[in-house]
Backbone as CSV, one residue per row, in Angstrom:
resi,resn,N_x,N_y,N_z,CA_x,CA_y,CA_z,C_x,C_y,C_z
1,UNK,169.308,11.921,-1.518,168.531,11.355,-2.623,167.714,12.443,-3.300
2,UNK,167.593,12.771,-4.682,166.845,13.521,-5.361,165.274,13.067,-4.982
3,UNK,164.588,14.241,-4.950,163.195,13.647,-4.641,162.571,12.784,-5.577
4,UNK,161.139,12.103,-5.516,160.720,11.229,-6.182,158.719,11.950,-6.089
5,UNK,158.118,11.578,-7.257,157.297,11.252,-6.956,156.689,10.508,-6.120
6,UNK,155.211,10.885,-5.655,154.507,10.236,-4.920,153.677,9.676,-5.702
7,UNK,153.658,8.304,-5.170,152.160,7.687,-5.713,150.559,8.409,-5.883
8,UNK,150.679,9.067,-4.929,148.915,9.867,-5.260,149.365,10.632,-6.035
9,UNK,150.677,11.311,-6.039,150.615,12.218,-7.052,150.091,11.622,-8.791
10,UNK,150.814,10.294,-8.921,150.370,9.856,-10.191,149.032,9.425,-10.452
11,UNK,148.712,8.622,-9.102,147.297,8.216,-9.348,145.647,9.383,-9.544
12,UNK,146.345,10.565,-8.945,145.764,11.339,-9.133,145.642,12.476,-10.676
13,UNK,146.980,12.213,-11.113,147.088,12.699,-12.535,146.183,11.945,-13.610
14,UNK,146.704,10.578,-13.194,146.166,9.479,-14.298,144.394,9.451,-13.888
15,UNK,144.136,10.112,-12.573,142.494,10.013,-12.459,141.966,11.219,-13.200
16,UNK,142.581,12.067,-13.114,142.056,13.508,-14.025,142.114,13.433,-15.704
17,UNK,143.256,12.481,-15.868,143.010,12.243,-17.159,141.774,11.192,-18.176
18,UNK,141.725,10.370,-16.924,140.513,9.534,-17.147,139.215,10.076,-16.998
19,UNK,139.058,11.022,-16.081,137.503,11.838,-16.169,137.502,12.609,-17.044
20,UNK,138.632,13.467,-17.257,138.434,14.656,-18.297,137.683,13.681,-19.677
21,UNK,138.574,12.481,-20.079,138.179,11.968,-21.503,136.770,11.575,-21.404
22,UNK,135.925,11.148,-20.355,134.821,10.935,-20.082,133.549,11.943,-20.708
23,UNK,134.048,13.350,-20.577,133.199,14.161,-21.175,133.290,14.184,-22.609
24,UNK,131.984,14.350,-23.177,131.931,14.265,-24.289,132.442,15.582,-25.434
25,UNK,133.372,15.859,-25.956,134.105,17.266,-26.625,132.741,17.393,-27.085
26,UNK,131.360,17.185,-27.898,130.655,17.954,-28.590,129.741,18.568,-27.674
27,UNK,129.750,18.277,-26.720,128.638,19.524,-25.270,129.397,19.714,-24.141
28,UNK,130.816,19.154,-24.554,131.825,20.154,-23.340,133.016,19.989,-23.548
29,UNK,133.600,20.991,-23.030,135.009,21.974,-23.038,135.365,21.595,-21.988
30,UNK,136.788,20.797,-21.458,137.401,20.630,-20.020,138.944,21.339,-20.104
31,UNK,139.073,22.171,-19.344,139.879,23.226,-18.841,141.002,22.985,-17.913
32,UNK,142.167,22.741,-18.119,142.671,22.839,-17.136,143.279,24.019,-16.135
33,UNK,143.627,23.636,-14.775,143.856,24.833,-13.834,145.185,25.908,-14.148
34,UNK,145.892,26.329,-14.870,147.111,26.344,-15.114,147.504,27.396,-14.042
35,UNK,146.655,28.564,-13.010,147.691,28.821,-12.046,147.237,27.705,-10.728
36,UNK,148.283,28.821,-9.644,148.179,28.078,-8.598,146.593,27.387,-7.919
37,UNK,145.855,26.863,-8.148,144.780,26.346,-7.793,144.487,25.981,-5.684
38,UNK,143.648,25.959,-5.455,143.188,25.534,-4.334,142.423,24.515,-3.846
39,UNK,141.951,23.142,-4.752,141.192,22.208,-4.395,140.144,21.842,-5.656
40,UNK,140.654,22.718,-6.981,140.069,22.756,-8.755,141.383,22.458,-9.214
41,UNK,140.508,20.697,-9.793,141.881,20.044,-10.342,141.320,20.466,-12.081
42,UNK,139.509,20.447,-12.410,139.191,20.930,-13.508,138.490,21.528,-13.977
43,UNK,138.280,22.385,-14.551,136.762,23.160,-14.887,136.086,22.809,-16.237
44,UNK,134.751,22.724,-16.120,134.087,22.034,-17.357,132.828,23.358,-17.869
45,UNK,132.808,23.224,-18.949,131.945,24.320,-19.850,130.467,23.541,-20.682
46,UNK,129.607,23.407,-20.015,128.762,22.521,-20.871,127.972,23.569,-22.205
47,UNK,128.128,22.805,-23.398,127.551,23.403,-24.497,126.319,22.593,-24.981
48,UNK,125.299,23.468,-25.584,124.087,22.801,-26.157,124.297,21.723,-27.154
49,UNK,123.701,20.997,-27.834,123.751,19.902,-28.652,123.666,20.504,-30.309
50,UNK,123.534,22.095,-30.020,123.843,22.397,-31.490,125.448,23.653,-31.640
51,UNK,125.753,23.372,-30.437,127.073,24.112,-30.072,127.247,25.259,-29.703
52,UNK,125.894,25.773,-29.056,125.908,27.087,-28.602,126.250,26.933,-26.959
53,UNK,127.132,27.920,-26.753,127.390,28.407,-25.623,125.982,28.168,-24.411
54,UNK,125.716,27.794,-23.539,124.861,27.674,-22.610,125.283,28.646,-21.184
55,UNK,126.240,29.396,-21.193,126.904,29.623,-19.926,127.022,28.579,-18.649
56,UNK,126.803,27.613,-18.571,126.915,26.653,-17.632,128.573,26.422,-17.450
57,UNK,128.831,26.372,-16.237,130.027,26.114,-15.639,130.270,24.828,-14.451
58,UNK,131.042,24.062,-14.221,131.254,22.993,-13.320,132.906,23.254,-12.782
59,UNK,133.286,23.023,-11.108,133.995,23.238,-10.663,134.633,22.076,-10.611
60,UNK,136.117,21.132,-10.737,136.360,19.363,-10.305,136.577,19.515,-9.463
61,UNK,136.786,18.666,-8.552,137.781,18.162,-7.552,138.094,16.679,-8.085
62,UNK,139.380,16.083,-8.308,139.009,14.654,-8.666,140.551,13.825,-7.859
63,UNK,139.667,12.567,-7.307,140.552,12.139,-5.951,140.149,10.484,-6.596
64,UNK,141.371,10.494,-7.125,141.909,8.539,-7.789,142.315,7.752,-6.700
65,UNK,142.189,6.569,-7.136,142.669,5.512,-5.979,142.558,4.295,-7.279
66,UNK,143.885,3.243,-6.635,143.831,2.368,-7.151,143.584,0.932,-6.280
67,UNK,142.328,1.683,-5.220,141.874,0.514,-4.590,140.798,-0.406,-5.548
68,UNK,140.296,-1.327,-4.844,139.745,-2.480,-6.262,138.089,-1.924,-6.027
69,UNK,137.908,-1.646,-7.378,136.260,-1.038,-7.030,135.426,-2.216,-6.315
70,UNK,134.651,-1.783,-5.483,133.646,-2.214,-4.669,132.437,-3.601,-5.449
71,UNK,132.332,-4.529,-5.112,131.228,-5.129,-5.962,130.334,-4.958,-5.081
72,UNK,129.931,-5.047,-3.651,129.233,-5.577,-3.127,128.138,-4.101,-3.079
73,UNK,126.861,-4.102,-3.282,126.130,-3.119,-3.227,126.049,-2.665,-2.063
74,UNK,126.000,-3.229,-1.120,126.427,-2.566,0.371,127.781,-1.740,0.664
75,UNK,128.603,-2.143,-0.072,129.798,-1.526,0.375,129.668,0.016,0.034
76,UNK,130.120,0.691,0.715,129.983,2.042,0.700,131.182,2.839,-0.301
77,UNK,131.407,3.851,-1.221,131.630,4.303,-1.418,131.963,5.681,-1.444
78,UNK,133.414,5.833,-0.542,133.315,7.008,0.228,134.835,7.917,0.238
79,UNK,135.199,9.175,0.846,136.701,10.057,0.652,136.478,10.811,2.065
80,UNK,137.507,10.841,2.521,137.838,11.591,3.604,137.924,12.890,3.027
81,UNK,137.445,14.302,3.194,137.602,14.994,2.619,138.584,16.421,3.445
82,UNK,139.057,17.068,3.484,140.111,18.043,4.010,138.828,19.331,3.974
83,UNK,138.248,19.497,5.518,137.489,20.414,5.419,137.570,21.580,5.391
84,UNK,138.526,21.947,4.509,139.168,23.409,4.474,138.632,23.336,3.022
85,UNK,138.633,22.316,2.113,138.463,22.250,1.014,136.595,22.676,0.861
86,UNK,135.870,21.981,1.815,134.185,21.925,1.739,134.477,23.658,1.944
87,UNK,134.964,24.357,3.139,134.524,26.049,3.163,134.865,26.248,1.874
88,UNK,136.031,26.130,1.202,136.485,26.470,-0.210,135.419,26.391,-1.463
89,UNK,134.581,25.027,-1.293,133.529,24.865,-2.592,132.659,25.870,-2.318
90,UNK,131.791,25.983,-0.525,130.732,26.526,-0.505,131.044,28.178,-0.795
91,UNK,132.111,29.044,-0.834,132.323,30.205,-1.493,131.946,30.494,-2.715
92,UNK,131.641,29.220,-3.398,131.334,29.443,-5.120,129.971,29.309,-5.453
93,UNK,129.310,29.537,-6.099,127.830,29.536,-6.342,127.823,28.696,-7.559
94,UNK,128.947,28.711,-8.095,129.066,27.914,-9.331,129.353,26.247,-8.686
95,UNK,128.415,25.404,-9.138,128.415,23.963,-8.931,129.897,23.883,-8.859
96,UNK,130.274,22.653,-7.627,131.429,22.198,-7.256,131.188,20.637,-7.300
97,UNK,132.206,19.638,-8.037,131.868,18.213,-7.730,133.202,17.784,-7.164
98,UNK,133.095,17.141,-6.431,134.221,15.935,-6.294,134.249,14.832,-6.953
99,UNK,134.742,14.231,-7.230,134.879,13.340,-8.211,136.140,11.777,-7.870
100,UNK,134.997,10.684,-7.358,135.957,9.246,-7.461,136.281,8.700,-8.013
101,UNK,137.289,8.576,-8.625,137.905,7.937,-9.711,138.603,6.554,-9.270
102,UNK,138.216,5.507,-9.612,138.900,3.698,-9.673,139.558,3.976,-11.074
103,UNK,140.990,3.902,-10.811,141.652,4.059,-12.053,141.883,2.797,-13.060
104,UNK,141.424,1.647,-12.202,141.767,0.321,-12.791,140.588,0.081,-13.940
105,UNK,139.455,-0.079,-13.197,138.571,-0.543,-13.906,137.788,0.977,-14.343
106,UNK,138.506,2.462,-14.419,137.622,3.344,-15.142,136.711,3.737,-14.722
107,UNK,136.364,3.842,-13.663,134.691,3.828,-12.679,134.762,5.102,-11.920
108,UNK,133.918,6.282,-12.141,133.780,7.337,-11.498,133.056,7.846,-11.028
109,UNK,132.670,8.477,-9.894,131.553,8.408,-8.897,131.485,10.160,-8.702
110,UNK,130.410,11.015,-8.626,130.598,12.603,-8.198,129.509,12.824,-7.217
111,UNK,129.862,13.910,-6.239,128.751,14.535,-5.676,128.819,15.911,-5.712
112,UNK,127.451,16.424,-5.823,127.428,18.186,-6.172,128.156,18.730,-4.604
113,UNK,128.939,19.026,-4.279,129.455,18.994,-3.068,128.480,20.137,-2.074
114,UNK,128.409,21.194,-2.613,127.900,21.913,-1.600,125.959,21.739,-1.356
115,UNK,125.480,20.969,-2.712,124.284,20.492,-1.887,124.356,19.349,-1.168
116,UNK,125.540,18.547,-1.612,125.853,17.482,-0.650,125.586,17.999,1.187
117,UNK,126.493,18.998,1.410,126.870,19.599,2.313,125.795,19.867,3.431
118,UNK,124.476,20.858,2.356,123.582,21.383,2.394,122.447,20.503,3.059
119,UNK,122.366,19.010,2.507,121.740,18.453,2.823,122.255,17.280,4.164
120,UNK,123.293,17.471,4.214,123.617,16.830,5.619,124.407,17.823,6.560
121,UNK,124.036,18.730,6.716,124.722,19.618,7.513,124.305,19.009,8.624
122,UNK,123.017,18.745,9.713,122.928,17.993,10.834,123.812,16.646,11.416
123,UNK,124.211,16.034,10.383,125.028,15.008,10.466,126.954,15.249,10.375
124,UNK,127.334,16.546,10.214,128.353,17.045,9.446,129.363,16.322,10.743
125,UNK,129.150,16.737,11.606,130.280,16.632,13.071,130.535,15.325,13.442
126,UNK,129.063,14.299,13.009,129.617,13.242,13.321,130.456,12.266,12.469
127,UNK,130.125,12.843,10.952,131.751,12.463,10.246,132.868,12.797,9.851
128,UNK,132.750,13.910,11.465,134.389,14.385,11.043,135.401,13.771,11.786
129,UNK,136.407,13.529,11.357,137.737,13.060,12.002,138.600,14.081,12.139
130,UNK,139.618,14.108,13.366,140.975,15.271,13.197,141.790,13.983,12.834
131,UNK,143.096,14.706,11.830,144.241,13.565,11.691,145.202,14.558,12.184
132,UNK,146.046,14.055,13.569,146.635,14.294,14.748,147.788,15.090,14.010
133,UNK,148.538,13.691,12.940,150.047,14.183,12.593,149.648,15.484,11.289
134,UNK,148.987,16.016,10.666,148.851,16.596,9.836,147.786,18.041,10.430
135,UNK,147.154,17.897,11.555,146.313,18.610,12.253,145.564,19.318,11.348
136,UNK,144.758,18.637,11.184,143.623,18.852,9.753,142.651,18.040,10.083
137,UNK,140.980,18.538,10.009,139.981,17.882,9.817,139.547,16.807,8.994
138,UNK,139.047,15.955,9.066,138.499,15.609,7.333,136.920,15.181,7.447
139,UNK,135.807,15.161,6.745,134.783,14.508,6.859,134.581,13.936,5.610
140,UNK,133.771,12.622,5.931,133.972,11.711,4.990,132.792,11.827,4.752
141,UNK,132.766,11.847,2.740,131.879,12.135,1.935,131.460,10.991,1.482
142,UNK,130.381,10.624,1.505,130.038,8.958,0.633,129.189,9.368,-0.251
143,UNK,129.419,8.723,-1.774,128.843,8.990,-3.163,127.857,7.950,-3.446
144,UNK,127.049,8.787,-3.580,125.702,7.877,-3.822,126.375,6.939,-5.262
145,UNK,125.416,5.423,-4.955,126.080,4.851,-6.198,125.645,4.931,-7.697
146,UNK,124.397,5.622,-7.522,123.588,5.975,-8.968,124.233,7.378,-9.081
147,UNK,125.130,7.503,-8.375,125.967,8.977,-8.964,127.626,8.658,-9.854
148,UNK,127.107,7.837,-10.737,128.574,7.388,-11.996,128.761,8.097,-12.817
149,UNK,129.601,8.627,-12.915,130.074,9.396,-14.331,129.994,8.656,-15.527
150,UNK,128.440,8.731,-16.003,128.644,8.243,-17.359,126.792,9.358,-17.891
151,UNK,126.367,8.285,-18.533,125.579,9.448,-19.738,124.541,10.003,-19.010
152,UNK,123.491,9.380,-17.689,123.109,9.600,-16.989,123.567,10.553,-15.493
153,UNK,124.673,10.458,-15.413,125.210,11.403,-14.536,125.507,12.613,-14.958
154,UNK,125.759,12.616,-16.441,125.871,13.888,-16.900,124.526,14.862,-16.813
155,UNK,123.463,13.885,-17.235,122.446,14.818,-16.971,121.881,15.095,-15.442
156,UNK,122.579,14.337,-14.737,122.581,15.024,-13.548,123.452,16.564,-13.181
157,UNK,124.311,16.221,-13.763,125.096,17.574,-13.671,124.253,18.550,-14.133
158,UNK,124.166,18.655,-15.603,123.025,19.334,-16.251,122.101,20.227,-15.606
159,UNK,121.523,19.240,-15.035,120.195,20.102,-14.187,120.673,20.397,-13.200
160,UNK,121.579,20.236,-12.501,122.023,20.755,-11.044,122.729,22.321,-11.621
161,UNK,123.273,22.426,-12.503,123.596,23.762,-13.423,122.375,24.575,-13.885
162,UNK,121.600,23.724,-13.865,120.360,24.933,-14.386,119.364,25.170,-13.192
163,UNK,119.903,24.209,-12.288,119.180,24.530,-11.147,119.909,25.712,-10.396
164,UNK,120.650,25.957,-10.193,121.967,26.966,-9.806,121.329,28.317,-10.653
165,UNK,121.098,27.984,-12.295,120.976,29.184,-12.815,119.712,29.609,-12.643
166,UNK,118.456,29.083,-12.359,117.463,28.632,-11.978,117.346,30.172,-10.201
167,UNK,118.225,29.457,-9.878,118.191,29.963,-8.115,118.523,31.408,-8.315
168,UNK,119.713,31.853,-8.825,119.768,32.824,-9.313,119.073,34.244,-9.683
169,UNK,118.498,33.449,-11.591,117.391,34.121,-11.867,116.262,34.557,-11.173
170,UNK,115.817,33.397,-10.448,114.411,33.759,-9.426,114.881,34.926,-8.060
171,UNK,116.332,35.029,-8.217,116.377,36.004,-6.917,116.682,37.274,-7.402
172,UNK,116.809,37.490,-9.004,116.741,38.620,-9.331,115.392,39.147,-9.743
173,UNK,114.183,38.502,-9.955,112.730,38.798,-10.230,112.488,38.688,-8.365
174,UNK,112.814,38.117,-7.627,112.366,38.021,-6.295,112.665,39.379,-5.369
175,UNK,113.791,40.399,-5.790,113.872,41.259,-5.303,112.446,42.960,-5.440
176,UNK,112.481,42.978,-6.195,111.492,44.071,-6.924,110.111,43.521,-6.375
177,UNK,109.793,42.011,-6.648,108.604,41.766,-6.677,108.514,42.192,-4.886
178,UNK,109.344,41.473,-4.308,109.807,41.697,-2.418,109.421,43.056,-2.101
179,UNK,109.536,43.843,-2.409,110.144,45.228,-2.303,108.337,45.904,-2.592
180,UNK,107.880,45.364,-3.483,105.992,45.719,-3.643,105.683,45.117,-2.293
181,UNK,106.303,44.292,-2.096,104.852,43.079,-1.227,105.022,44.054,0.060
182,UNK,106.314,44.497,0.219,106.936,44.972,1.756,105.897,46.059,2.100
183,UNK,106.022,46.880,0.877,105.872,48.183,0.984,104.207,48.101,1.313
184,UNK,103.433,47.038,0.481,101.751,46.914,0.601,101.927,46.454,1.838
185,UNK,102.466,45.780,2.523,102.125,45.441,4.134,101.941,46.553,4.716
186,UNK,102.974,47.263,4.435,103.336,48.535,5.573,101.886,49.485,5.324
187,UNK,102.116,49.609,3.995,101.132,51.078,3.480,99.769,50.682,4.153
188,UNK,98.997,51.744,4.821,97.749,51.767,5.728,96.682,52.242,4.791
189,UNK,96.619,53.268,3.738,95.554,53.211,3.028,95.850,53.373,1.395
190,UNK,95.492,54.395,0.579,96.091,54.623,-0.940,97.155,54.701,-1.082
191,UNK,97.673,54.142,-2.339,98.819,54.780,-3.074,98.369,56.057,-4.195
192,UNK,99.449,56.714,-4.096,99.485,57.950,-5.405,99.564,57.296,-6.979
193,UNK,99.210,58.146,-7.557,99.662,57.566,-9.027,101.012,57.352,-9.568
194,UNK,101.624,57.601,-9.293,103.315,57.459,-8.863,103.418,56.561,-8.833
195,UNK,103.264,55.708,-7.202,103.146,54.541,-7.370,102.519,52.959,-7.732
196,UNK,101.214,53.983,-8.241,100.628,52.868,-9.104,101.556,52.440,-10.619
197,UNK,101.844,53.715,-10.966,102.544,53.506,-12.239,104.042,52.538,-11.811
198,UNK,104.539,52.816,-10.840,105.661,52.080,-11.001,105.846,50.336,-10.339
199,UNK,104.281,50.393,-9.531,103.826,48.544,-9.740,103.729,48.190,-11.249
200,UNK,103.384,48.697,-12.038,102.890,48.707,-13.597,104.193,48.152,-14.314
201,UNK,105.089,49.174,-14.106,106.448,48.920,-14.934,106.795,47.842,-13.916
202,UNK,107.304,47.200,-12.797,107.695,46.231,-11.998,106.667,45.226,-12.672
203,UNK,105.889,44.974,-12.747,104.984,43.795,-12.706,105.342,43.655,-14.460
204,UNK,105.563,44.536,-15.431,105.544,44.334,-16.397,106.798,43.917,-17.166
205,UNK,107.687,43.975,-16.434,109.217,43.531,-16.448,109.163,41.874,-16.179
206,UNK,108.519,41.717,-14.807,109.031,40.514,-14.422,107.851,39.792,-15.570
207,UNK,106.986,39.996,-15.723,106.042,39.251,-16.822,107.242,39.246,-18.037
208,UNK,107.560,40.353,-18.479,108.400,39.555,-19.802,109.411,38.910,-19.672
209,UNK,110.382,39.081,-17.955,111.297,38.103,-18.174,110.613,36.930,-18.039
210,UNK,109.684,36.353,-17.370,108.975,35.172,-17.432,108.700,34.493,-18.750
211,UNK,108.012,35.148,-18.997,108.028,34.866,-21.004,109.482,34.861,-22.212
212,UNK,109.985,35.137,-21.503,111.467,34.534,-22.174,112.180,33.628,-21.963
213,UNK,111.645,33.325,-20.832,112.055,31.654,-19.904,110.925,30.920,-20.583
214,UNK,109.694,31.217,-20.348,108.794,30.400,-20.909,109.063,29.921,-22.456
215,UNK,109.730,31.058,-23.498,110.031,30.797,-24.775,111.132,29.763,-24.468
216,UNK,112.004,29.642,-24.148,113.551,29.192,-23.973,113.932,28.092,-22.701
217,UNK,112.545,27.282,-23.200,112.657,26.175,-21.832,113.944,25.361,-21.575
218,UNK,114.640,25.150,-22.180,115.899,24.806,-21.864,116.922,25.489,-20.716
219,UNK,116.320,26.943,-20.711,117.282,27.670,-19.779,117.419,27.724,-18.787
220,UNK,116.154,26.996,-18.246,115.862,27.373,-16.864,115.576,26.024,-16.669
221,UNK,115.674,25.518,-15.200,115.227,24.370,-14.666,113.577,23.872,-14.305
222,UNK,113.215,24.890,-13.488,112.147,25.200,-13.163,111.116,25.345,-13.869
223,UNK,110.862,24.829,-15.112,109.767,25.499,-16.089,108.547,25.844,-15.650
224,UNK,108.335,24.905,-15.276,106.616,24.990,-14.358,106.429,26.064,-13.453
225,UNK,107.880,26.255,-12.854,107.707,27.392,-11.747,107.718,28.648,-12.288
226,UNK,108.390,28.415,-13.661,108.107,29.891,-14.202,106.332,29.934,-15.041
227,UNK,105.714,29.216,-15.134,104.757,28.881,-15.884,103.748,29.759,-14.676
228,UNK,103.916,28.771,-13.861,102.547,29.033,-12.702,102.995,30.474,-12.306
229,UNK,104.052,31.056,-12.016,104.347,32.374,-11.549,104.268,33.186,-12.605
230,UNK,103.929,33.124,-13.767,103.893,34.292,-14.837,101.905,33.951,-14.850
231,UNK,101.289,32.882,-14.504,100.073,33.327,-14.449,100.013,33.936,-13.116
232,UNK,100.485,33.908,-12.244,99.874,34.741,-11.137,100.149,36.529,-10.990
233,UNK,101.369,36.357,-11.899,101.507,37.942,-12.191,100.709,38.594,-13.313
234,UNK,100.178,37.781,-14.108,99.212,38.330,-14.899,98.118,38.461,-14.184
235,UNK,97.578,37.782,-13.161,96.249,38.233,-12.683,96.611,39.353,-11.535
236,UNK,97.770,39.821,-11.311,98.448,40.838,-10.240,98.402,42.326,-11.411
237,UNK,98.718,41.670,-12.764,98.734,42.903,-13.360,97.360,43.307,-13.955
238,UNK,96.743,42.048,-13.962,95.190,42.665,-14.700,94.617,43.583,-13.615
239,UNK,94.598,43.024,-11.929,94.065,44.601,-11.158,94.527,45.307,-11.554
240,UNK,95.995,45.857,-11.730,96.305,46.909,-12.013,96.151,48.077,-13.172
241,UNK,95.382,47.360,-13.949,94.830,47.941,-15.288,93.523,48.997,-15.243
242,UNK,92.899,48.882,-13.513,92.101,49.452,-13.328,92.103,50.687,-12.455
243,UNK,92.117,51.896,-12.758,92.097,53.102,-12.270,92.545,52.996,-10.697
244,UNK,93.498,53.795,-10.194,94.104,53.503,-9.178,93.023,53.731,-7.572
245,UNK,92.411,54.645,-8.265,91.335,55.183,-7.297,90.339,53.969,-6.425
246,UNK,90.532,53.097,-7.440,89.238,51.815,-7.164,89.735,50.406,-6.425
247,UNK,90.937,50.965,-6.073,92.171,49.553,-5.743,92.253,49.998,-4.227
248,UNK,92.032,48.720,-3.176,92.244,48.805,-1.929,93.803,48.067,-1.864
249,UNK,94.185,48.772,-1.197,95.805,47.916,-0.661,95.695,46.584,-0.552
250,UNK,94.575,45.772,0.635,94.951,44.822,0.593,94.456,43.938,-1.011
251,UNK,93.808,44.368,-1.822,93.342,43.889,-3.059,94.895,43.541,-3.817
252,UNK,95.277,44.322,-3.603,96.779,44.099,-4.378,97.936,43.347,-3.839
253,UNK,97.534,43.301,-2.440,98.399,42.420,-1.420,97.990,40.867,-1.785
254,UNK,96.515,40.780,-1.687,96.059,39.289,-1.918,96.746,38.788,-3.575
255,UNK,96.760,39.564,-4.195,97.273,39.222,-5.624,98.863,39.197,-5.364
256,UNK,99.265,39.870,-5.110,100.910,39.618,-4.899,101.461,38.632,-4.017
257,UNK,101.300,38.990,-2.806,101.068,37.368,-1.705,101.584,36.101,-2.495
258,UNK,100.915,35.623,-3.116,101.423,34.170,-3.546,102.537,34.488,-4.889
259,UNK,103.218,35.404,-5.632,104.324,35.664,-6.344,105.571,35.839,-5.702
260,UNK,105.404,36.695,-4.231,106.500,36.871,-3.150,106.695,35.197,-2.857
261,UNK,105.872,34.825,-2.450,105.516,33.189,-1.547,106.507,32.568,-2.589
262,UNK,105.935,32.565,-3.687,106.093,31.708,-4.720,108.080,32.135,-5.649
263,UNK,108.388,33.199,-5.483,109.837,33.302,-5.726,110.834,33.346,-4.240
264,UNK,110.261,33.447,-3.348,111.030,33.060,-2.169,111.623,31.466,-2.098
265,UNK,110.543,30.406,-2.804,110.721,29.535,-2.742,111.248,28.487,-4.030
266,UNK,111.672,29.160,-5.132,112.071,29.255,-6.036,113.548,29.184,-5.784
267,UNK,114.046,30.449,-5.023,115.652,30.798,-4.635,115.791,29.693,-3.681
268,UNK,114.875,28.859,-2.759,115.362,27.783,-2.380,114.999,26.508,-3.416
269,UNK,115.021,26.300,-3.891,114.630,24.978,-5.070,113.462,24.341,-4.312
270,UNK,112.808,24.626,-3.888,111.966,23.770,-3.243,110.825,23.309,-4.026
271,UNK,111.020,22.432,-4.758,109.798,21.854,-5.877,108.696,21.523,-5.001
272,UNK,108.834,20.359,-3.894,107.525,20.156,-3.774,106.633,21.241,-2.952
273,UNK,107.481,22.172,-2.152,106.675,23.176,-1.904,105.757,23.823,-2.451
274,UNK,106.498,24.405,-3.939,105.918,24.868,-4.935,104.859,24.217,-5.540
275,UNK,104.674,23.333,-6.175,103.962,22.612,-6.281,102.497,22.067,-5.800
276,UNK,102.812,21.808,-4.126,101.726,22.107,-2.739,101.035,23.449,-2.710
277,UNK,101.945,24.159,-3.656,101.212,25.929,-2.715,100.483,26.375,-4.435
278,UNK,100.895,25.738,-5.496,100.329,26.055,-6.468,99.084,25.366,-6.749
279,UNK,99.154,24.083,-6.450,97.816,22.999,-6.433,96.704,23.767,-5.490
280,UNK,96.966,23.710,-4.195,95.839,23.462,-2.854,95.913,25.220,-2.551
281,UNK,96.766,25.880,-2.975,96.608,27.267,-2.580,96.047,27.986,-3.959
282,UNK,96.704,27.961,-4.924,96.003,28.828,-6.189,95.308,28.344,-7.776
283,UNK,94.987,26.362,-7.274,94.246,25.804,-8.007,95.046,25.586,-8.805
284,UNK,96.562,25.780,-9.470,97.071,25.715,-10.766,97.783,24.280,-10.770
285,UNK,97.671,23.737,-11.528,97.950,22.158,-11.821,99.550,22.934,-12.176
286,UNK,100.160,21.408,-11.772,101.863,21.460,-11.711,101.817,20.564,-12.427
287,UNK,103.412,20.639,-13.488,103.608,19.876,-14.560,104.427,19.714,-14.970
């Protein structure tokens, strides 16, 4: 017999075609995989609302079924997933979703997979299954139900992309600033003028990239976090305005201290941390 299609094979075509149309063409571009792929059925390009490029990127995974969508709010909504595929997302830094598609009634469900991951890693083992005849793992992913692909989920995506770009950015201002704080621990009494001058240029860098985030609030997720951390580097750079001679190490440590604190915790998204350590530690109202 000549071979035949498989049913998932179609149901899974006809599910990619139904999410792709879901996005809206005027703030995104959907891509298909055209070489050999590994577990990216699509890639999505989100654009601003006046058609500029945003660099934002989204990874698919999208897994159709033409089982009968769920009414009952209890019922769970969930995919066995091939855990060769989860090591595969968490390699990318670029957002990865999976994506449930009910092909009948049009109904699509996503989770950011690798904060999915991220956030139940303690629980990971106990929903994994081996399937014997195929000798493959799977753990089963359940999609939150306020996670639908429609106008509200998009802006979930959204910010989970700028949160990504967000994590990023803060770990490229987090290095340099790291690298002062290290060095003031260690150092036992003065610095030379040398290195006063080159806290000067460091501190004066990360102040203007701050202020270009601050101009361009859209770019970044974090606004506030860039808000409260560009005042604390301004009061890190106002000591420094004063003759090097008159500056004790730890004077410059106490001023830096909460910018290290404060982009360490940035590269982990940790809002309410931030927030806690900006209120009750450096008085600055969060917003």
């Amino acid at each position: 017999m000549p071979p035949n299609r498989h049913d998932n094979h179609i149901i899974d075509s006809l599910a990619c075609g139904l999410v792709a149309a879901q996005f809206d063409p005027k703030t995104w571009i959907v891509r298909d995989v055209t070489e050999r792929d590994y577990g990216i059925d699509k890639i999505v390009e989100r654009f601003d609302s006046a058609g500029f490029t945003t660099g934002d990127w989204a990874l698919l995974q999208i897994k159709g079924t033409k089982d009968t969508h769920p009414k009952r709010a209890s019922t769970q909504i969930y995919f066995w997933l091939n855990k060769k595929t989860i090591e595969y997302a968490q390699q990318f830094t670029t957002p990865f979703y999976l994506v449930r598609c009910y092909v009948e009634p049009n109904i699509s469900y996503f989770v950011w997979l690798q904060h999915y991951i991220e956030c139940n890693r303690n629980t990971l083992e106990e929903r994994t299954r081996k399937v014997k005849k195929i000798e493959i793992e799977e753990v089963k992913i359940v999609f939150p139900k306020q996670n639908m692909l429609n106008a509200e989920g998009f802006i979930k995506m959204e910010r989970a992309m700028l949160k990504e770009k967000s994590r990023k950015y803060f770990m490229q201002l987090f290095i340099p600033i790291d690298n002062i704080a290290n060095y003031l621990r260690r150092l036992e009494y003065h610095f030379d003028a040398h290195e006063f001058t080159e806290f000067k240029q460091i501190a004066a860098a990360v102040q203007q990239n701050l202020n270009d985030a601050l101009a361009v609030s859209t770019r970044y997720a974090d606004i506030s976090a860039c808000r409260v951390l560009s005042q604390v580097i301004s009061d890190f750079d106002a000591l420094l305005q004063l003759p090097h001679e008159n500056i004790q190490r730890h004077d410059l440590w106490r001023k830096l201290y909460p910018a290290s604190y404060l982009l360490s915790t940035m590269v982990m998204s940790d809002i309410p941390a931030l927030a806690n350590f900006a209120e009750k530690e450096l008085g600055i109202s969060w917003y």
